[in-house]
C-alpha positions in Angstrom: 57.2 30.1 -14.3 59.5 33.1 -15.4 58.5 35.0 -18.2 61.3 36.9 -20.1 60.5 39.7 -22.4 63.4 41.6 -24.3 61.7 45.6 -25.7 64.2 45.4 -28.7 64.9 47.5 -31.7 63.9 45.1 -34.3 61.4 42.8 -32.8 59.8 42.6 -29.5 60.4 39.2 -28.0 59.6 37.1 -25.1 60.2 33.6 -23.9 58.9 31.2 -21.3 61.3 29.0 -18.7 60.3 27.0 -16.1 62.0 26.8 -12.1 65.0 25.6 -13.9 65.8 28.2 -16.6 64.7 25.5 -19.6 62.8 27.4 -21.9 59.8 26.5 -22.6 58.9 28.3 -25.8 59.3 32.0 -27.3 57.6 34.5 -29.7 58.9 37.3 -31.2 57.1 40.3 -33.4 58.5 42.9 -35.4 58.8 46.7 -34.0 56.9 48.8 -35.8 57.5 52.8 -35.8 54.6 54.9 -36.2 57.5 57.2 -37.5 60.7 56.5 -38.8 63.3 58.6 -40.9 66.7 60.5 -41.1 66.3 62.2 -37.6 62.5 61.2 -35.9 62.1 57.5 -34.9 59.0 57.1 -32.4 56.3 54.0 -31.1 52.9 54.2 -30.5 52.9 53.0 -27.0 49.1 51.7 -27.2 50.5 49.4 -30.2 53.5 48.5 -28.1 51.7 47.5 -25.2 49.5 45.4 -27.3 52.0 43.8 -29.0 53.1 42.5 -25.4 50.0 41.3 -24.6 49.7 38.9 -27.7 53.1 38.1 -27.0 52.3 37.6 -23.3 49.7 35.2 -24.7 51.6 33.5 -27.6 54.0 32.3 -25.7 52.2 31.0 -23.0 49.7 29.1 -25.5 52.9 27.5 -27.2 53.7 26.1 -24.1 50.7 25.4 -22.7 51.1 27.1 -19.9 48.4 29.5 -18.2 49.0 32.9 -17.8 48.1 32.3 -14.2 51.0 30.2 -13.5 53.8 32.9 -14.0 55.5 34.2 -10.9 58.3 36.1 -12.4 58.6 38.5 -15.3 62.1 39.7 -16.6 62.3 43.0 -18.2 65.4 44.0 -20.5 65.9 46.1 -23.5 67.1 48.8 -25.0 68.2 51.8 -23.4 67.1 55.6 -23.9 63.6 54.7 -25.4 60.8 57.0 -23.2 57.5 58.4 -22.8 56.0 61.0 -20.8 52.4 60.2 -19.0 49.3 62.2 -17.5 48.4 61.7 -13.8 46.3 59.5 -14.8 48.8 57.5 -16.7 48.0 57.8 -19.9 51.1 58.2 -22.4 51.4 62.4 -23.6 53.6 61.5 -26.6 54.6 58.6 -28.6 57.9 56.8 -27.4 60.9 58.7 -28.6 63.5 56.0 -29.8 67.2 55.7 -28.4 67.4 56.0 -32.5 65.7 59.2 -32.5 68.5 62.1 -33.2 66.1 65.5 -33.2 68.9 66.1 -30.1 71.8 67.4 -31.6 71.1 70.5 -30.7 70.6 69.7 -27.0 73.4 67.1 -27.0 76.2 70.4 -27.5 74.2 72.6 -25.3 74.7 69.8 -22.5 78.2 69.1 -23.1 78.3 73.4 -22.0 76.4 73.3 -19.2 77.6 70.1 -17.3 80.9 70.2 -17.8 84.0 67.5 -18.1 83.0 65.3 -15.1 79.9 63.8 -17.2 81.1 60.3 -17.8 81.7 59.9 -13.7 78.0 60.4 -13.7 76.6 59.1 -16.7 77.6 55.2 -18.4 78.1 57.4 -21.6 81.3 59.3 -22.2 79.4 62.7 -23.3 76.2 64.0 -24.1 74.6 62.8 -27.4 71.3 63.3 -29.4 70.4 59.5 -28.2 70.4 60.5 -24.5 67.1 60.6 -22.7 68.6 63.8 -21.4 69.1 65.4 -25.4 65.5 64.2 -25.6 64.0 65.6 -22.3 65.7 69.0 -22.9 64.5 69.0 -26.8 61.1 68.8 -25.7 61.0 71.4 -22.9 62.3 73.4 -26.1 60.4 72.3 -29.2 57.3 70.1 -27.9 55.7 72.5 -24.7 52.8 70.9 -25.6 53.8 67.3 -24.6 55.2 68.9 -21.3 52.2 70.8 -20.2 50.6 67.8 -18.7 53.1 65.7 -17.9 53.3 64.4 -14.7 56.3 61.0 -15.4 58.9 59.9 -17.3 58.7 56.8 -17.8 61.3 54.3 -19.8 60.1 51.3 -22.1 60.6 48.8 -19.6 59.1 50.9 -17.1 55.9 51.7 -18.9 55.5 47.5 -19.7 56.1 47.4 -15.8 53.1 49.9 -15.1 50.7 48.1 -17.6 51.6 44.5 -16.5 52.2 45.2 -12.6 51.6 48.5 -11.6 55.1 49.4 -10.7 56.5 52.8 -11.9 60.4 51.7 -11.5 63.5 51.9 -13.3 66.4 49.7 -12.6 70.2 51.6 -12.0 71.6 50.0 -14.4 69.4 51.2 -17.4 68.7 54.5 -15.5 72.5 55.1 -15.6 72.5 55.2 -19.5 70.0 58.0 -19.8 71.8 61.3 -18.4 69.4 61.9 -15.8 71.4 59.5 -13.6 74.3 60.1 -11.5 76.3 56.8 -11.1 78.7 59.0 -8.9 75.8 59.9 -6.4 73.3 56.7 -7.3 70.4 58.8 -7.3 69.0 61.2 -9.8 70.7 63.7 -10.9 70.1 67.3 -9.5 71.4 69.2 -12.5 70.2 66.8 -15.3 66.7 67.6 -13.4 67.1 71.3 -13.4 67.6 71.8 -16.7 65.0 69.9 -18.0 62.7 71.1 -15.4 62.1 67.6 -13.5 61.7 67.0 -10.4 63.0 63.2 -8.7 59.1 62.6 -8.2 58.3 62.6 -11.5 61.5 60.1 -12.4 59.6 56.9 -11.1 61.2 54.7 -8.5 64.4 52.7 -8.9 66.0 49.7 -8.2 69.0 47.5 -8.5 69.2 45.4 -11.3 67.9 42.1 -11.4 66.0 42.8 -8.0 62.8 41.5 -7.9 59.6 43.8 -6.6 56.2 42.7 -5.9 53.3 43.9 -8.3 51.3 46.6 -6.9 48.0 45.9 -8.6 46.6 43.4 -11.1 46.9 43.6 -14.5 43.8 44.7 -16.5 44.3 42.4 -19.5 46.3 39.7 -18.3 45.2 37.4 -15.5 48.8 36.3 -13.4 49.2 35.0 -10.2 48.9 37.7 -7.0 52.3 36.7 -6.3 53.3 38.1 -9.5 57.3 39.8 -8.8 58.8 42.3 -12.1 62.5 41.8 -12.6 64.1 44.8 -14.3 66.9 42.8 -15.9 68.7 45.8 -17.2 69.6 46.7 -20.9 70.0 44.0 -23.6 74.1 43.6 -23.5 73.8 43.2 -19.9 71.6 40.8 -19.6 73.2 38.8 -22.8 76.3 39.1 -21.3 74.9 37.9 -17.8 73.9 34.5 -19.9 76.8 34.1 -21.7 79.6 34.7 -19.6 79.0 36.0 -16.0 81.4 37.7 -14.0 84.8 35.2 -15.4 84.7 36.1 -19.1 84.6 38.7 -21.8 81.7 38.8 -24.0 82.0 39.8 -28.0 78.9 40.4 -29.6 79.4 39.9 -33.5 76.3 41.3 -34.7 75.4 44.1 -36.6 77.9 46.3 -34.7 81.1 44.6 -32.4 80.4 45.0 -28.8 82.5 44.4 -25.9 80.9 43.3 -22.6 83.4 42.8 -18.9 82.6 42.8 -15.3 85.1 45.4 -14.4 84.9 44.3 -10.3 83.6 46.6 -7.5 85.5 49.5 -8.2 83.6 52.2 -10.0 84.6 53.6 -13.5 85.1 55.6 -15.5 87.6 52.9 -17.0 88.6 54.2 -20.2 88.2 57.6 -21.8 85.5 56.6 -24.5 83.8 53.2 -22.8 80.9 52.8 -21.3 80.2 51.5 -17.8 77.7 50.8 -14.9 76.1 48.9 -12.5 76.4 45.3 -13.2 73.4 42.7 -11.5 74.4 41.8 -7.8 77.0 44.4 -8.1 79.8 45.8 -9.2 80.4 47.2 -12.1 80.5 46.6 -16.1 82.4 47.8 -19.3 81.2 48.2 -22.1 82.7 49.6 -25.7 80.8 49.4 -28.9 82.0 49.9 -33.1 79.1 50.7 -35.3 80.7 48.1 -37.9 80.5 44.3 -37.4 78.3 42.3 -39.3 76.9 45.6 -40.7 80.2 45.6 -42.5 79.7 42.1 -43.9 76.7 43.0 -45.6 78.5 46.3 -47.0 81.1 44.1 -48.3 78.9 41.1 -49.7 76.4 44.2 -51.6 79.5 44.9 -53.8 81.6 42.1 -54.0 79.3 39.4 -55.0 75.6 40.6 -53.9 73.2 38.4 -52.8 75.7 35.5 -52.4 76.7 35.5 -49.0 77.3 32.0 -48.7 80.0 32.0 -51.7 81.3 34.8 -50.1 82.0 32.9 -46.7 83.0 30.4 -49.3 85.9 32.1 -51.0 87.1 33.9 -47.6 87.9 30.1 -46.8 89.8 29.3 -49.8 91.8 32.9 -49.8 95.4 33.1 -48.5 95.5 35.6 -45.3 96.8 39.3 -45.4 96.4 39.8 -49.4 94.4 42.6 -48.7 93.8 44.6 -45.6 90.0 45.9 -45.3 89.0 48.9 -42.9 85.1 48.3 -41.1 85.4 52.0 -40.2 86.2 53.3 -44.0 82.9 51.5 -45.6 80.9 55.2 -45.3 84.1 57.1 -46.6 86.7 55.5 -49.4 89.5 53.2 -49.4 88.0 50.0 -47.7 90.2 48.1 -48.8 93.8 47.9 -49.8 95.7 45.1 -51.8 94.6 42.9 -53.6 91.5 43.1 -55.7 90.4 39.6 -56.7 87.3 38.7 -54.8 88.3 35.9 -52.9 91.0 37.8 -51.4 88.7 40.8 -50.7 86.2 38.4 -49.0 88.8 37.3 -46.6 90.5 40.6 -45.9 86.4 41.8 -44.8 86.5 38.8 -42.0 90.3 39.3 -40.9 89.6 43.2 -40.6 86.6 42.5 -38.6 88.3 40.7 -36.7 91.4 43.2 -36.5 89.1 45.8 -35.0 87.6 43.5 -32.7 91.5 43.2 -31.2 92.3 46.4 -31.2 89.1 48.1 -29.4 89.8 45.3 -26.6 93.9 45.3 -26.2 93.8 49.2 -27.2 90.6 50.2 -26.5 89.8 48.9 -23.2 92.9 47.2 -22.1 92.3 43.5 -21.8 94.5 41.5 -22.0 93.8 38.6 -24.4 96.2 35.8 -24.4 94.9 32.8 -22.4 92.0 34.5 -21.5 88.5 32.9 -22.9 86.2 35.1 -25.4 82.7 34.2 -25.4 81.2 34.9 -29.0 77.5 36.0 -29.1 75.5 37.3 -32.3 75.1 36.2 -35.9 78.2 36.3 -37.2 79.5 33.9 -34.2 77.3 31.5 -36.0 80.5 30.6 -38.4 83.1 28.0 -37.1 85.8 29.4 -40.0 85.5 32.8 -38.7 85.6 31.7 -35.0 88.9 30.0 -35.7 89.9 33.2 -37.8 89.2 35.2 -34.3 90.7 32.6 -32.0 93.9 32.8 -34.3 94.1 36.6 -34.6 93.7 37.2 -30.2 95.3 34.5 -29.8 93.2 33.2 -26.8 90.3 30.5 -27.0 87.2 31.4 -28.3 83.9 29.7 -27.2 80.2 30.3 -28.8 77.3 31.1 -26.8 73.9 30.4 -28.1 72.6 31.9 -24.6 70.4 35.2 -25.1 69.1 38.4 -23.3 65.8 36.5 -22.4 67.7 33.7 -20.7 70.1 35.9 -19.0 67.0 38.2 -17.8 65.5 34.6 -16.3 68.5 34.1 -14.7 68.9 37.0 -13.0 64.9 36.2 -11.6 66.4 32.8 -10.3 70.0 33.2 -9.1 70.1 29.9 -7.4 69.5 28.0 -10.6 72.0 27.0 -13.6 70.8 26.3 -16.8 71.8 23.2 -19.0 72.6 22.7 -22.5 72.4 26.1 -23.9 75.8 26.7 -25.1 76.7 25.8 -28.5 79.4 23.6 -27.2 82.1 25.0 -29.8 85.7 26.1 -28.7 88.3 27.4 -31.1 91.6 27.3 -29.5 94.6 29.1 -31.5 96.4 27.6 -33.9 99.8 28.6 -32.9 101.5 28.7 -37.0 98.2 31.0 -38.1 98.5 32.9 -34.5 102.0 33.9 -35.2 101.4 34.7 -38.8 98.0 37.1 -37.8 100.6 38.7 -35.3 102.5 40.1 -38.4 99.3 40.7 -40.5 97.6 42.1 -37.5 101.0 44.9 -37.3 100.6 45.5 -40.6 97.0 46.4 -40.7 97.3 48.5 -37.9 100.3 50.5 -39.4 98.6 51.0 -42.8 95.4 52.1 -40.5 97.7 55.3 -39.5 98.3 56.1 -42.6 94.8 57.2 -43.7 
């Protein structure tokens, strides 16, 4: 049995598969922050670890399954997220939050001291108050207290790893997202370390994504199998993308924010000036670029065109002619959203197109890809709507296929590499209509040359 557990921002989730990647059951619990506001977002780490256990147990139950009988447990999850423990390894400090953003200061005294070669080191382009780095340093200047008898760093993942297995490890892939990491020399970094007064000891161990290691002791709480191996699947997109596409096709994330995922091939990055990049599972390397608005611009436009009723909405975007209005994700904080036409209907269907506008623009301009003829998976929420995947296969003009695969199966997978999992997918494919292709090619023109103009 492989148990998959995803540390996420919203809810804490794990799932149950069998030898052959069918899943078995799954439970999920909401995060809760023992602080959360403008700038401090932290986790109790006593609360999170019992909030795996249950979860541990939950899901097993739903299946009935014995704890006993699990071999494997995949770990993925967000990046950034840390604690600091004793020698005796007891946490110091709650966990600071990849959310947390105390760091600002830090984040420009950083982007001083280590120069313009940081993003051939790091997976991020520059320092910023979300890096474990910001946070490291922001403590050694702010918290001494939490310092004094600190004797490891230790990630989310990791500290789940030392509770379940006894393994104090953190896998290249996530370890290249925090700062501390050099994806240059793949090994800690010397001057990340000296100026937050670290030493590699007190880093933990690391390892190659989706390598499994053997548990060093037994769990206190949880009975498993001696043969119990940890599987540090990387962070969340990675291991999503891992399930959804592999190594042949892009992966769009249409969630909250637009991410997208690529295996970028054995040559290391960095591949474009403000992407982000690293080691991808069984090698190579990935890219990945990221816009704040997606869905999270959806919701914006539902509140004030017709709040509460998203489904009408959806409705009305459907019955709108295309390119009466042109609507910006990236304006929804500033002014001037939208431009055009101001009847709702046409204001609904501008928010889709212009979602999809930005998701064509950060991948042919952004990143580089070329799009026609070349399949786009869809993950997320939003991918959830057949209209709007048709909308999106119309405007990149390549097929579009949506993947109801996850981070938990794509963790699994990478615990069994020899086995393919059936029946996951959603089984749609939107291919491009080639009238609406060629008239989103105008539209799309347009959009973009109004977009210079603010």
């Amino acid at each position: 049995m492989i148990l998959a557990i995803d540390c996420g921002s919203t809810n804490h989730k794990a799932a149950l598969f069998d030898h052959g990647l069918r899943r078995l059951a799954d439970c999920a619990l909401p995060v809760e922050y023992s602080a959360r506001n403008v700038r401090a977002v932290e986790l109790d780490p006593e609360k999170t670890w019992r909030d795996t256990v249950a979860l541990v147990h939950n899901t097993c139950a739903t299946a009935s399954v014995r704890t006993s009988q699990i071999k494997t447990i995949a770990l993925t999850g967000q990046a950034q997220t840390f604690t600091l423990l004793d020698g005796a390894g007891r946490p110091v400090m709650p966990f600071l939050s990849w959310l947390d953003q105390r760091a600002g200061a830090e984040a420009l005294e950083l982007a001083e001291r280590l120069g313009g070669d940081f993003h051939r080191h790091c997976s991020f382009p520059a320092p910023m108050p979300q890096l474990q780095l910001a946070k490291l340093l922001w403590i050694k200047h702010h918290r001494p207290d939490w310092r004094r008898n600190a004797a490891t760093v230790i990630s989310l993942p990791g500290f789940l790893a030392r509770r379940l297995a006894g393994l104090e490890a953190l896998d290249d892939n996530l370890a290249a997202m925090t700062g501390m990491y050099s994806l240059a020399l793949r090994d800690w970094r010397p001057a990340a370390l000296e100026i937050c007064g670290l030493t590699t000891a007190q880093m933990g161990r690391l390892a190659q994504a989706g390598t499994a290691i053997p548990a060093g002791t037994k769990c206190a709480e949880i009975e498993f199998t001696p043969e119990l191996e940890i599987v540090f699947a990387g962070n969340d997109q990675t291991a999503g993308a891992f399930a959804a596409g592999g190594r042949g096709r892009p992966v769009l994330t249409l969630g909250t924010a637009l991410v997208v995922y690529r295996y970028a091939g054995a040559r290391p990055g960095p591949f474009h000036a403000q992407g982000c990049w690293g080691p991808y599972p069984g090698g190579g390397y990935y890219e990945l670029a990221a816009r704040d608005e997606g869905c999270a611009a959806l919701d914006w436009a539902v509140d004030r065109v017709m709040p509460g009723a998203r489904a009408a909405f959806m409705a009305c975007a459907e019955n709108a002619a295309p390119g009466a209005a042109f609507f910006y994700p990236d304006r929804i904080r500033a002014s001037g959203a939208w431009i055009g036409a101001s009847d709702p209907a046409a204001r609904a269907r501008a928010v889709l197109e212009g979602i999809c506008f930005s998701a064509r623009q950060m991948m042919e301009e952004g990143m580089r890809m070329p799009l026609r003829g070349t399949p786009l998976v869809v993950t997320g929420g939003g991918g959830a709507n057949r209209f709007w995947l048709q909308m999106l296969a119309d405007v990149c003009g390549c097929p579009v296929i949506r993947s109801a695969n996850d981070a938990l199966l794509g963790a699994a997978m990478m615990a069994r590499r020899d086995a393919a999992p059936a029946g996951v997918d959603a089984g749609w494919t939107m291919l491009p209509a080639p009238g609406m292709a060629a008239d989103y090619a105008g539209i799309y023109k347009a959009w973009g040359g109004q977009q210079r103009h603010f």
